[in-house]
VEXGU-792916 format. One record per atom (N, C-alpha, C, O): residue number from 1; atom name; x, y, z. Coordinates in steps of 0.2 Angstrom, whole numbers, plus 2048, in hexadecimal, padded with zeros to 3 digits. Atoms other than C-alpha are relative to their C-alpha. Example, Ala and Ser with C-alpha at 12.3 -4.5 7.8 and 13.67 -1.06 7.14 Angstrom:
+------+------+-----+-----+-----+
| resi | name |  px |  py |  pz |
+------+------+-----+-----+-----+
|    1 |    N | 804 | 7FA | 800 |
|    1 |   CA | 83E | 7EA | 827 |
|    1 |    C | 804 | 806 | 800 |
|    1 |    O | 809 | 805 | 803 |
|    2 |    N | 7FC | 7FA | 7FF |
|    2 |   CA | 844 | 7FB | 824 |
|    2 |    C | 7FC | 805 | 803 |
|    2 |    O | 7FF | 80B | 804 |
+------+------+-----+-----+-----+
% end
This chain:
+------+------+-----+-----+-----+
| resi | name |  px |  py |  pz |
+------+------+-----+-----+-----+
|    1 |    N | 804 | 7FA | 800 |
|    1 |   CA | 800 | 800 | 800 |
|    1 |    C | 804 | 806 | 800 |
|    1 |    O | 809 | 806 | 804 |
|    2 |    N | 7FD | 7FB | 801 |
|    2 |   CA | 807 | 811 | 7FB |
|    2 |    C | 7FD | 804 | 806 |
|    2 |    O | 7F8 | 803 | 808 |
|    3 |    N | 801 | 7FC | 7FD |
|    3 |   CA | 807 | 81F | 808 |
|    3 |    C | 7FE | 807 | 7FB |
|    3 |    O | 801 | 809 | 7F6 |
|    4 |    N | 800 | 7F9 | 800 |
|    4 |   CA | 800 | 82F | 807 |
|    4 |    C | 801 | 807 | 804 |
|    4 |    O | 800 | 808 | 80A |
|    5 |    N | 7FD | 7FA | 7FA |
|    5 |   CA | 804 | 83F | 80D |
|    5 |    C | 7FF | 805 | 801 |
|    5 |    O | 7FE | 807 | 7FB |
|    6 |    N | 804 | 7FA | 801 |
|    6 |   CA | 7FE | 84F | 810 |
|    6 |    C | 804 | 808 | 7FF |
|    6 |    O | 80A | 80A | 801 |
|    7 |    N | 800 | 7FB | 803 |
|    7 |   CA | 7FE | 860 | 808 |
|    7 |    C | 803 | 804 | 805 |
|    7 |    O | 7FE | 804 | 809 |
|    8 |    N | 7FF | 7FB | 7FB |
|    8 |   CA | 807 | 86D | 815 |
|    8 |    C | 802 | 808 | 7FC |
|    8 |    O | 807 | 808 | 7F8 |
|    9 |    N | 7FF | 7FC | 803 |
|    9 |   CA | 806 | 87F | 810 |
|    9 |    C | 807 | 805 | 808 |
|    9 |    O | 806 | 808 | 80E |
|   10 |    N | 7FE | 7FB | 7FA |
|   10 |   CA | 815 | 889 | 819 |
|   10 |    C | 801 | 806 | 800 |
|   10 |    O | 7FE | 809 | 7FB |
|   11 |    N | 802 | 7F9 | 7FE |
|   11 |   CA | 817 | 89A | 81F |
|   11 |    C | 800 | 806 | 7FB |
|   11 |    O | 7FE | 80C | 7FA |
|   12 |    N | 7FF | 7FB | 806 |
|   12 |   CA | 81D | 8A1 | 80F |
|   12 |    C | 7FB | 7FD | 7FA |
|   12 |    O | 7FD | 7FE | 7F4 |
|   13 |    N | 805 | 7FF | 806 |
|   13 |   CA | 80E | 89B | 803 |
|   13 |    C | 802 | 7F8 | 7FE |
|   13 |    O | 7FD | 7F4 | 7FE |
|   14 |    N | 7FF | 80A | 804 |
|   14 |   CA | 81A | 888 | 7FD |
|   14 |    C | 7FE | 7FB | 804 |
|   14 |    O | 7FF | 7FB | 80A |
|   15 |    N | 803 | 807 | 7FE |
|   15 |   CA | 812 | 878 | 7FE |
|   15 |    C | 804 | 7FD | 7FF |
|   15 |    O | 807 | 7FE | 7FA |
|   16 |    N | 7FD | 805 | 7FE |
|   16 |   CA | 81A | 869 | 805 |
|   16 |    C | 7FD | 7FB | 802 |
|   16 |    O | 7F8 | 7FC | 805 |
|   17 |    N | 805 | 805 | 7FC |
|   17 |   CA | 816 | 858 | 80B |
|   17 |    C | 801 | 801 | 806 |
|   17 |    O | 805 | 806 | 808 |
|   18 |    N | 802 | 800 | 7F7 |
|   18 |   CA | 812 | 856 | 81D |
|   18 |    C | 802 | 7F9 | 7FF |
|   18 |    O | 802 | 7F5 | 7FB |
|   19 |    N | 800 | 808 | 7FF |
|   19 |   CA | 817 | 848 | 827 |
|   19 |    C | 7FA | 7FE | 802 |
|   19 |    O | 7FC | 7F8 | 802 |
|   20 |    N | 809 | 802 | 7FF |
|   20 |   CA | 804 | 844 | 82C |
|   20 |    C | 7FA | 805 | 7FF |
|   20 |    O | 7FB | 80B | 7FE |
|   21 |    N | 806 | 7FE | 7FE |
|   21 |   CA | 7F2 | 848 | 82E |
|   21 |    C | 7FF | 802 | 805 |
|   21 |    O | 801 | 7FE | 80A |
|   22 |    N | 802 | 7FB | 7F9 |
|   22 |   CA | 7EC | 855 | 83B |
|   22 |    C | 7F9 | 7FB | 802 |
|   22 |    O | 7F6 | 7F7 | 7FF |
|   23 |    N | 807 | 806 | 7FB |
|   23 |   CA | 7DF | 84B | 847 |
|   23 |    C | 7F8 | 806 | 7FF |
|   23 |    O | 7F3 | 805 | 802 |
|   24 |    N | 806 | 7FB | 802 |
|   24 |   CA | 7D3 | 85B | 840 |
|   24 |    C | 7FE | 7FF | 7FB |
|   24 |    O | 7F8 | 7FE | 7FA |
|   25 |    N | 801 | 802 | 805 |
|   25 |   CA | 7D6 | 856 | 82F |
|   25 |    C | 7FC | 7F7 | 7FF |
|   25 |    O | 7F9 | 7F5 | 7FA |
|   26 |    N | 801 | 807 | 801 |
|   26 |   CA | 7D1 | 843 | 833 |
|   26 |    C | 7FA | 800 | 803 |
|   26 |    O | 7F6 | 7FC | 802 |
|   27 |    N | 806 | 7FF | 7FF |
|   27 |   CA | 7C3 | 84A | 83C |
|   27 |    C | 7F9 | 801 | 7FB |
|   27 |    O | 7F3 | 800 | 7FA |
|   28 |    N | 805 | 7FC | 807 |
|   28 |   CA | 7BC | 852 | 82D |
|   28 |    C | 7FD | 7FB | 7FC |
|   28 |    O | 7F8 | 7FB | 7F9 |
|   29 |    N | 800 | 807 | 805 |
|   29 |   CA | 7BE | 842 | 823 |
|   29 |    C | 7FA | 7FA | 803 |
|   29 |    O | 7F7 | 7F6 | 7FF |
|   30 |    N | 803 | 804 | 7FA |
|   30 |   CA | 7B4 | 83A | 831 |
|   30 |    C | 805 | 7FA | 800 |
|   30 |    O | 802 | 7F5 | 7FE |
|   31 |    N | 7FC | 806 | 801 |
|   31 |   CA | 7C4 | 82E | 832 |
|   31 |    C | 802 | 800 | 809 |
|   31 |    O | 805 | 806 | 80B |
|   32 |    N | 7FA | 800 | 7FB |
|   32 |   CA | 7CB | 82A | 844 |
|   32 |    C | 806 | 7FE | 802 |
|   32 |    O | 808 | 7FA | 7FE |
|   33 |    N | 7FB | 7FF | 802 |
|   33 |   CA | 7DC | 82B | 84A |
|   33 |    C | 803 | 7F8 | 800 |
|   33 |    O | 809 | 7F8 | 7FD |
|   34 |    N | 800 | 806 | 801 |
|   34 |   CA | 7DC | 818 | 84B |
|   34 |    C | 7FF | 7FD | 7FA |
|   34 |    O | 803 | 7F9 | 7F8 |
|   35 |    N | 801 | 804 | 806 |
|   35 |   CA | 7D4 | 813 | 83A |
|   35 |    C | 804 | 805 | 7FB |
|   35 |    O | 804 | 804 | 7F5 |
|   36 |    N | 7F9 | 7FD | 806 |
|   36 |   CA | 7E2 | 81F | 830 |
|   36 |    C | 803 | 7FF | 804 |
|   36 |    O | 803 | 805 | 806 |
|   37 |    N | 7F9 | 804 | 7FF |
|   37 |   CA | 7F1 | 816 | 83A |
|   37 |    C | 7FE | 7FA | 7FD |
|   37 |    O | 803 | 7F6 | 7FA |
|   38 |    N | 802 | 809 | 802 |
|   38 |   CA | 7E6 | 805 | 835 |
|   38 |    C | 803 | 800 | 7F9 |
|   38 |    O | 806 | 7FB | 7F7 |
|   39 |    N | 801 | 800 | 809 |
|   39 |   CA | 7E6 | 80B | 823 |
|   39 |    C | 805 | 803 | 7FC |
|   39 |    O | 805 | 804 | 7F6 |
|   40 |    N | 7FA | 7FC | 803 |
|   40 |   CA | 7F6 | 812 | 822 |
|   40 |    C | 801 | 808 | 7FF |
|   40 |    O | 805 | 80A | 7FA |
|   41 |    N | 801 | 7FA | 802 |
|   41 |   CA | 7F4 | 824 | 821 |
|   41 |    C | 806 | 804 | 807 |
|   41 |    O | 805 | 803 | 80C |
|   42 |    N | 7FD | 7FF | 7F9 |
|   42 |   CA | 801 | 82D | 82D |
|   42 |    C | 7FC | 807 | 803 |
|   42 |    O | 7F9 | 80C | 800 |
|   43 |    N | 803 | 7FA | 7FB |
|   43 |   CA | 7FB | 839 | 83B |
|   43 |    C | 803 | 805 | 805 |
|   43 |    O | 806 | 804 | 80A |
|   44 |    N | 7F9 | 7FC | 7FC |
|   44 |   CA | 805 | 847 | 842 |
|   44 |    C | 7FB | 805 | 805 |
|   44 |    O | 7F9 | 80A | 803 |
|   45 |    N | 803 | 7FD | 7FA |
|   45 |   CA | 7FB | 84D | 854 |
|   45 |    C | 803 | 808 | 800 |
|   45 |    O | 800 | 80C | 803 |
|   46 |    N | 7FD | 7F6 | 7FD |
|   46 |   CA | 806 | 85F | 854 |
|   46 |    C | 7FD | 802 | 7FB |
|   46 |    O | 7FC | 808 | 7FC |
|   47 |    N | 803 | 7FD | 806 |
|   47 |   CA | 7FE | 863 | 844 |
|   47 |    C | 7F9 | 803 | 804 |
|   47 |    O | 7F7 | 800 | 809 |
|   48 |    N | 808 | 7FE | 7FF |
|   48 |   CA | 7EC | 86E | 848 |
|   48 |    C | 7FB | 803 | 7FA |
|   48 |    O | 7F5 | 804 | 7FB |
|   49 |    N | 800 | 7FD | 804 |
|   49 |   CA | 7EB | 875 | 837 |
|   49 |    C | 7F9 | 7FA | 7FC |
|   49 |    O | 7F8 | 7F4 | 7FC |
|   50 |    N | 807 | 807 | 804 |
|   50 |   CA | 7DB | 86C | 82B |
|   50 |    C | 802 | 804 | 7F9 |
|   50 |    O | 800 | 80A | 7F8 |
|   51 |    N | 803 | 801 | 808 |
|   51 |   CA | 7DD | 86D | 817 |
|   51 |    C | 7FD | 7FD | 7FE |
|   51 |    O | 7FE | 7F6 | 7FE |
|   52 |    N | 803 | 803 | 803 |
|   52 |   CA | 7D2 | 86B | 80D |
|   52 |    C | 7FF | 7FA | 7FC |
|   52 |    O | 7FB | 7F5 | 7FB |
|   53 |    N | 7FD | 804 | 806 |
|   53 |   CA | 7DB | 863 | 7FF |
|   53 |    C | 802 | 7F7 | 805 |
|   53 |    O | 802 | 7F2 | 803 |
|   54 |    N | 7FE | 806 | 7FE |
|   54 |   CA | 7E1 | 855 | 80D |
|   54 |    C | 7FC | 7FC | 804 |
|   54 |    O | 7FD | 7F7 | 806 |
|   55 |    N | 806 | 804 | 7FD |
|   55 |   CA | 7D0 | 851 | 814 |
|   55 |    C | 7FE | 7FD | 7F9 |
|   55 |    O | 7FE | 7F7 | 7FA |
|   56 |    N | 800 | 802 | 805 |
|   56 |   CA | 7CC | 84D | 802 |
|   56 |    C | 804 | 7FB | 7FF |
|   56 |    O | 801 | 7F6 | 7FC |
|   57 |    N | 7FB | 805 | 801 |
|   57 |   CA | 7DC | 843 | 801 |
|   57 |    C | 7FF | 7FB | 805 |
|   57 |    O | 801 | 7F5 | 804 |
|   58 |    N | 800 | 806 | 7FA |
|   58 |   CA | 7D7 | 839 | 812 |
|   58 |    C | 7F9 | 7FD | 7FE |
|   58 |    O | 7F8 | 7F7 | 7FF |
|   59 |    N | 804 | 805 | 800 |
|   59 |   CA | 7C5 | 836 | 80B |
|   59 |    C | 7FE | 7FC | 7FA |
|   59 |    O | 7F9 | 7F8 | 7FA |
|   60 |    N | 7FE | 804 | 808 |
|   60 |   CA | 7CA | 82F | 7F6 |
|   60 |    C | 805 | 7FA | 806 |
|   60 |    O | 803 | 7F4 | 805 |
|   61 |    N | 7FE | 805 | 7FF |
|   61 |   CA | 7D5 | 825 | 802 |
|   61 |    C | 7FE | 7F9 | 804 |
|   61 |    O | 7FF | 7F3 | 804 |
|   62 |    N | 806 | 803 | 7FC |
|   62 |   CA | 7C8 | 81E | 80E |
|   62 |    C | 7FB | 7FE | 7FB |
|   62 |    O | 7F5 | 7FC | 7FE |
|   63 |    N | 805 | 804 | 806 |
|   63 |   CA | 7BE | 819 | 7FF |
|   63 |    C | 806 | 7FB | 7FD |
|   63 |    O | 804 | 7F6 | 7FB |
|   64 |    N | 7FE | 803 | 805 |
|   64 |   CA | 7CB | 812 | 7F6 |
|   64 |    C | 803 | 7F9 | 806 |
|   64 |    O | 804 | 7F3 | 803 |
|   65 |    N | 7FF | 805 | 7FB |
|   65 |   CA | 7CF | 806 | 807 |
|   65 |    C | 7F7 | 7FB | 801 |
|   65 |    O | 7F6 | 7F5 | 7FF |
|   66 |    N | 808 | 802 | 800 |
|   66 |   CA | 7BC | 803 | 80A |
|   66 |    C | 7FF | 7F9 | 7FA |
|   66 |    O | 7FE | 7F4 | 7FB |
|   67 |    N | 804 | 803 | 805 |
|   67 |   CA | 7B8 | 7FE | 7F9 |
|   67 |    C | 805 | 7F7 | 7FE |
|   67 |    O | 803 | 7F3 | 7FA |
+------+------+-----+-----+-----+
% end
């Protein structure tokens, strides 16, 4: 299974990977922080920050586990 990773926007405008999902962003997804460890997705607790673009990324990939 391939990891993915999420989109980090830093203070000067550039985007980067992140090393996980914010536990806001997994909330949004309706994912908890248990079923994204199960399913491979990483999660980074000091994160608070929620994009958009990576709750989308967390809920294509909980469909594509599901299915």
């Amino acid at each position: 299974m391939h990891h993915i990773k999420p989109t980090i926007t830093n203070q000067r405008g550039k985007k980067r990977n992140g090393k996980g999902f914010s536990i806001n962003e997994l909330k949004a997804a309706g994912v908890s922080k248990q079923q994204a460890q199960q399913a491979g997705l990483p999660v980074d607790v000091r994160r608070k920050s929620e994009h958009e673009e990576n709750v989308s990324a967390i809920k294509a990939h909980a469909k594509k586990v599901k299915a």
